[in-house]
Backbone as JSON, one array per atom type, in Angstrom:
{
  "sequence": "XXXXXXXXXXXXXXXXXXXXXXXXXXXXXXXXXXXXXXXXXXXXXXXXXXXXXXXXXXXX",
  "N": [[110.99, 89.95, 112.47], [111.52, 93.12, 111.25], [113.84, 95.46, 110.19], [112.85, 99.02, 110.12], [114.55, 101.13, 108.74], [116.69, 99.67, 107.65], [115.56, 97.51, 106.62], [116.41, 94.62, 106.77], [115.21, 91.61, 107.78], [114.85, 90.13, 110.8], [115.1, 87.77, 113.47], [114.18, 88.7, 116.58], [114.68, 87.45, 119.29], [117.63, 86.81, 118.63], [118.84, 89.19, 118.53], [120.52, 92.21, 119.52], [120.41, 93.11, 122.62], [119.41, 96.83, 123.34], [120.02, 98.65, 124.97], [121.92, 98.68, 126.7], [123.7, 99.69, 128.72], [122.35, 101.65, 129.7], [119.72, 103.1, 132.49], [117.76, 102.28, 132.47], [117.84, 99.82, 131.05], [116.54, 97.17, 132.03], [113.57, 97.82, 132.2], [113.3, 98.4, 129.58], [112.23, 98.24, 125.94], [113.91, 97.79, 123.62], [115.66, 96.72, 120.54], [118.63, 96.29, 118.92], [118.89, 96.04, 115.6], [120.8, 93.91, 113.64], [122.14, 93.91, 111.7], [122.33, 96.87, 111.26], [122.6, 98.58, 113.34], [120.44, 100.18, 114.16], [118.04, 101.29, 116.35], [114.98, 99.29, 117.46], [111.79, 98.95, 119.02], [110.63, 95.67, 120.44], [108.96, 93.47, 118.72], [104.96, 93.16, 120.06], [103.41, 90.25, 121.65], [100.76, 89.86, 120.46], [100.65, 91.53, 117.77], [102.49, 89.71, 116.18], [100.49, 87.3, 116.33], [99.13, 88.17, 115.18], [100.38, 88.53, 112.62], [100.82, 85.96, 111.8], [98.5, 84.42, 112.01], [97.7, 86.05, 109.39], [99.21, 85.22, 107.3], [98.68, 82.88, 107.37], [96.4, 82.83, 106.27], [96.43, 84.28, 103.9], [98.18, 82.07, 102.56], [96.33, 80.07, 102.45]],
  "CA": [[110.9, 91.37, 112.63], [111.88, 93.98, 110.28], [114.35, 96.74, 110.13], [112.29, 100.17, 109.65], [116.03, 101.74, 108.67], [117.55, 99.4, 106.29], [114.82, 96.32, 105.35], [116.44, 93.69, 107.08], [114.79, 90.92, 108.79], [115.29, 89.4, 111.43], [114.53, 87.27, 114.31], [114.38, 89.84, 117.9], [115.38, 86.67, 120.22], [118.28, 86.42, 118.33], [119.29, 90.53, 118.38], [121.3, 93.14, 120.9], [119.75, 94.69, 123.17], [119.55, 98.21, 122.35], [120.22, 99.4, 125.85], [122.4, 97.82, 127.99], [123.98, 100.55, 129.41], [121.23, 102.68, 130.26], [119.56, 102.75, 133.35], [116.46, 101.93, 132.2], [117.87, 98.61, 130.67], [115.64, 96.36, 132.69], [112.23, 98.03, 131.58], [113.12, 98.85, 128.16], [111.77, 96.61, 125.3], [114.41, 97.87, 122.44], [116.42, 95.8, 120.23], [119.38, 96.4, 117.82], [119.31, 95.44, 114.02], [122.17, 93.37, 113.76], [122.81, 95.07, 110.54], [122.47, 98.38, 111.19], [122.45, 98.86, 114.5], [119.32, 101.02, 114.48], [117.19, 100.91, 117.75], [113.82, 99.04, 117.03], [111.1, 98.49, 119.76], [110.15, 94.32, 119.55], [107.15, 93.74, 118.21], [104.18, 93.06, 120.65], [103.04, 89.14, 121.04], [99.75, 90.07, 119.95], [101.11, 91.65, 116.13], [103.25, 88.5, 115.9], [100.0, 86.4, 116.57], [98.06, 88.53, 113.84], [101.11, 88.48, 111.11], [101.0, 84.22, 111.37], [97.11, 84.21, 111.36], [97.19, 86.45, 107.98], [99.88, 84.36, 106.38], [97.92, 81.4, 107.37], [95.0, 82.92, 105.51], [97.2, 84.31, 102.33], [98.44, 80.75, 101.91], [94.94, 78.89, 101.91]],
  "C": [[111.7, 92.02, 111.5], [112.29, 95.26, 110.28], [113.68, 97.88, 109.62], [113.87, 100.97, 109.11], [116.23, 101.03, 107.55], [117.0, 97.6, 105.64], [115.17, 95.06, 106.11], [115.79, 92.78, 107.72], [115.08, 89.81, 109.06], [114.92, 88.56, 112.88], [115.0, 88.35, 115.84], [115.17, 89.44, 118.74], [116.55, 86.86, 119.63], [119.79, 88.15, 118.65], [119.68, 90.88, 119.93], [121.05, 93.34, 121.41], [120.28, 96.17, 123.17], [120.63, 98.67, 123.8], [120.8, 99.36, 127.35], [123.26, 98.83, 128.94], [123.4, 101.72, 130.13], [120.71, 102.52, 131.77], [118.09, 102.02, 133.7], [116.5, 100.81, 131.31], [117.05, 97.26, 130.68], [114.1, 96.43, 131.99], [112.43, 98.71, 129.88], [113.19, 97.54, 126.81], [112.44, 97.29, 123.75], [115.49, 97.1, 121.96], [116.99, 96.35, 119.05], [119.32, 95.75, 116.69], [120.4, 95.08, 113.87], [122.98, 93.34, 111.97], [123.32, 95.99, 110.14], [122.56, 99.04, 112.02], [121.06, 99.5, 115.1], [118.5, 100.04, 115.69], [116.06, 100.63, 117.51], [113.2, 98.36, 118.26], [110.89, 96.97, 119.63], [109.33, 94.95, 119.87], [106.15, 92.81, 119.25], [103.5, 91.33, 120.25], [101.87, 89.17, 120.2], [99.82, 90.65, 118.09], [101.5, 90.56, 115.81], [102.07, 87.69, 115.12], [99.1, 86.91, 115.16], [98.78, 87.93, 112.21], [100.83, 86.92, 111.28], [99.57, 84.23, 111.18], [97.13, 84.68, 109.63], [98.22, 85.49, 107.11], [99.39, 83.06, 106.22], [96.84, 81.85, 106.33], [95.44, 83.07, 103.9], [97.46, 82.95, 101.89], [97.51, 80.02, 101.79], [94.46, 79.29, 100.59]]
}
């Protein structure tokens, strides 16, 4: 995944959750840049599944 804020990327599993104090912690699907802190939605399995198909295709 990839910081919209400051470029970095990074793996989501690995990141903050954005919103642990909220009350809406449970149903909320945001995750901290462990750079920058900025609040970034993860990304949907289905984008994931597209970005590895097209890199599969760029590299053939």
């Amino acid at each position: 995944m990839k910081c919209p804020l400051c470029g970095m990327e990074f793996n989501p599993e690995h990141a903050q959750k954005a919103c642990a104090g909220c009350p809406l912690a449970k149903g909320c699907n945001l995750v901290k840049c462990p750079n920058c802190g900025y609040e970034v939605p993860k990304e949907p399995e289905f984008i994931k599944k597209l970005k590895k198909k097209r890199r599969r295709e760029d590299d053939a």
